[in-house]
C-alpha positions as a printed NumPy array, in Angstrom:
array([[ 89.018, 124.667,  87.914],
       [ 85.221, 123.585,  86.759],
       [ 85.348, 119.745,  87.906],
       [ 83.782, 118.782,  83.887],
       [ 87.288, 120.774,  82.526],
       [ 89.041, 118.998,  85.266],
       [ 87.689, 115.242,  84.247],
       [ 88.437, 116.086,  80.729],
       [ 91.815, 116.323,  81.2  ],
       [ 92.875, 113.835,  83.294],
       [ 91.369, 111.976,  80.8  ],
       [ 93.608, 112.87 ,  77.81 ],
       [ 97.083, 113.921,  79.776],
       [ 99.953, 111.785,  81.247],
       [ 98.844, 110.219,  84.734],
       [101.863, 112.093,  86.08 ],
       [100.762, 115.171,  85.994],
       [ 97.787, 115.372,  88.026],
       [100.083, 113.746,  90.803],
       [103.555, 116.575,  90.574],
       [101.554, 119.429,  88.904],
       [ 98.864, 121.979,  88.995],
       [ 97.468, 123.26 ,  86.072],
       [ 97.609, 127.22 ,  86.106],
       [ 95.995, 127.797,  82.572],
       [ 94.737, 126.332,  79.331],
       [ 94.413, 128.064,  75.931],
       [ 92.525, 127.192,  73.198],
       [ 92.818, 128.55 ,  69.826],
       [ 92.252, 127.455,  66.257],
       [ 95.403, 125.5  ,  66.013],
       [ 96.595, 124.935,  69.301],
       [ 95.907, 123.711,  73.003],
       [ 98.502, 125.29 ,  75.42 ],
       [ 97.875, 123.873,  79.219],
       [100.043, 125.821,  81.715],
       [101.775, 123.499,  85.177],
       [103.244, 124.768,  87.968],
       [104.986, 122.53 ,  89.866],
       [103.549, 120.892,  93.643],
       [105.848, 122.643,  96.626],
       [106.42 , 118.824,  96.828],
       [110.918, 119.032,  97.817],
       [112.943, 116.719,  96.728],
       [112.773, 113.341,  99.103],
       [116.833, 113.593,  99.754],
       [116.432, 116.975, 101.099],
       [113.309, 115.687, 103.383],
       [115.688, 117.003, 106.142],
       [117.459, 120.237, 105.118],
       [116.129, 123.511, 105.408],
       [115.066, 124.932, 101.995],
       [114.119, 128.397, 100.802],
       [111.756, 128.612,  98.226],
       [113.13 , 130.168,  94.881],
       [110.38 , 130.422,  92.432],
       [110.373, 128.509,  89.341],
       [112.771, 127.283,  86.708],
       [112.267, 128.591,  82.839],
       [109.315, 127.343,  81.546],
       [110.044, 123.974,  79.402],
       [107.336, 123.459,  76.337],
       [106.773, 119.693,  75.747],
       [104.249, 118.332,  73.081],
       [101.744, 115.835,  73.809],
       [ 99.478, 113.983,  71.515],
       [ 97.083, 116.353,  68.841],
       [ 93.381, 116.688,  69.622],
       [ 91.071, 117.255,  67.208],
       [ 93.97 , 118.129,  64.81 ],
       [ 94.976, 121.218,  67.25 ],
       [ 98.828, 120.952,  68.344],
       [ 99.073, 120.436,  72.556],
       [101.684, 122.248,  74.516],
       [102.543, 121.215,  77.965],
       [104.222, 124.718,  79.336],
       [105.817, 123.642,  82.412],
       [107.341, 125.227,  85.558],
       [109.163, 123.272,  87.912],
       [109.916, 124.333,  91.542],
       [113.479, 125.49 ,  92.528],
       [114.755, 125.244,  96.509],
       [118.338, 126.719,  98.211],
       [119.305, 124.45 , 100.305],
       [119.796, 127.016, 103.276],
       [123.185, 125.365, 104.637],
       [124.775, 125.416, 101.494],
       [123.47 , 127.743,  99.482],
       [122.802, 124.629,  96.672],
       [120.026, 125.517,  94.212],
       [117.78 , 122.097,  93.687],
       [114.771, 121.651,  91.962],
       [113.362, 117.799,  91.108],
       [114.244, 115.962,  87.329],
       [111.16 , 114.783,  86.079],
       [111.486, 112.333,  83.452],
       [108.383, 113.331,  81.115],
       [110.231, 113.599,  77.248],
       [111.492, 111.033,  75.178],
       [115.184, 111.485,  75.205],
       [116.349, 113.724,  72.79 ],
       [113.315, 115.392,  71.947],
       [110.385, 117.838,  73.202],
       [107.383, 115.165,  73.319],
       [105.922, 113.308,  76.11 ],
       [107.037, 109.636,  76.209],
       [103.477, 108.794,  75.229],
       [103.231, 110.463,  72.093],
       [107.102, 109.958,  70.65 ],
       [106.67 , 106.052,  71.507],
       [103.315, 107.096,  69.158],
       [105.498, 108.488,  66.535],
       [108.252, 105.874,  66.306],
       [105.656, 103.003,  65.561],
       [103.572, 105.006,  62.695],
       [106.957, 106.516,  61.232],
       [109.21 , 103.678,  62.141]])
C-alpha cells in the first residue's frame, strides 16, 4: 500500500486495527468509503501450544465507523479461523470492536449517544 494512503488511514481508523489487521482493499465512491481487513495469522494466545490448521476466514462482518467528508465508512472485516488439530475445535479470536448491540465501532456509537442522547 502507497505509504501517503497508508498514513492517511491510520490517521482516521481505530488504533486497533493497524495492530490485528491488514487492509486488503479500499473503495471509494460518491457516497461511500468501504476499507477491506483480513485478519493477522496472529492464533489465539490459549492455543500458543496446540497444533492448528489454518481454515480460512469467517463471513465477512460490516461495521460502520465515523463519516468522512459526508461519505458513509464500512469496515468489511475477515477474521481468521484455526482447527485445533487434536480436537477437531474450530477457533478464531473475539475482537471487541462494536458497541454492543449495534454495527458501529465503539468510537463512533459513543459519538452518537452524546449528540443524540
Amino acid at each position: 500500500m502507497n505509504a501517503n494512503r497508508e498514513d492517511l488511514l491510520k490517521a482516521i481508523l481505530p488504533t486497533e486495527v493497524f495492530e490485528y489487521f491488514e487492509i486488503i482493499k479500499v473503495d471509494i465512491d460518491d457516497k461511500t468509503i468501504d476499507i477491506y481487513l483480513d485478519e493477522l495469522n496472529l492464533p489465539p494466545e490459549q492455543y500458543q501450544k496446540e497444533k492448528l490448521i489454518s481454515k480460512g476466514f469467517t463471513d465477512t462482518t460490516v461495521i460502520q465507523d465515523f463519516p468522512i467528508r459526508k461519505k458513509a465508512v464500512y469496515l468489511h472485516v475477515r477474521r481468521r479461523k484455526w482447527q485445533v488439530e487434536s480436537t477437531g475445535k474450530i477457533i478464531s479470536k473475539t475482537w471487541d470492536l462494536t458497541e454492543k448491540g449495534s454495527r458501529y465501532t465503539k468510537d463512533f456509537a459513543t459519538f452518537l449517544k452524546g449528540l443524540l442522547g
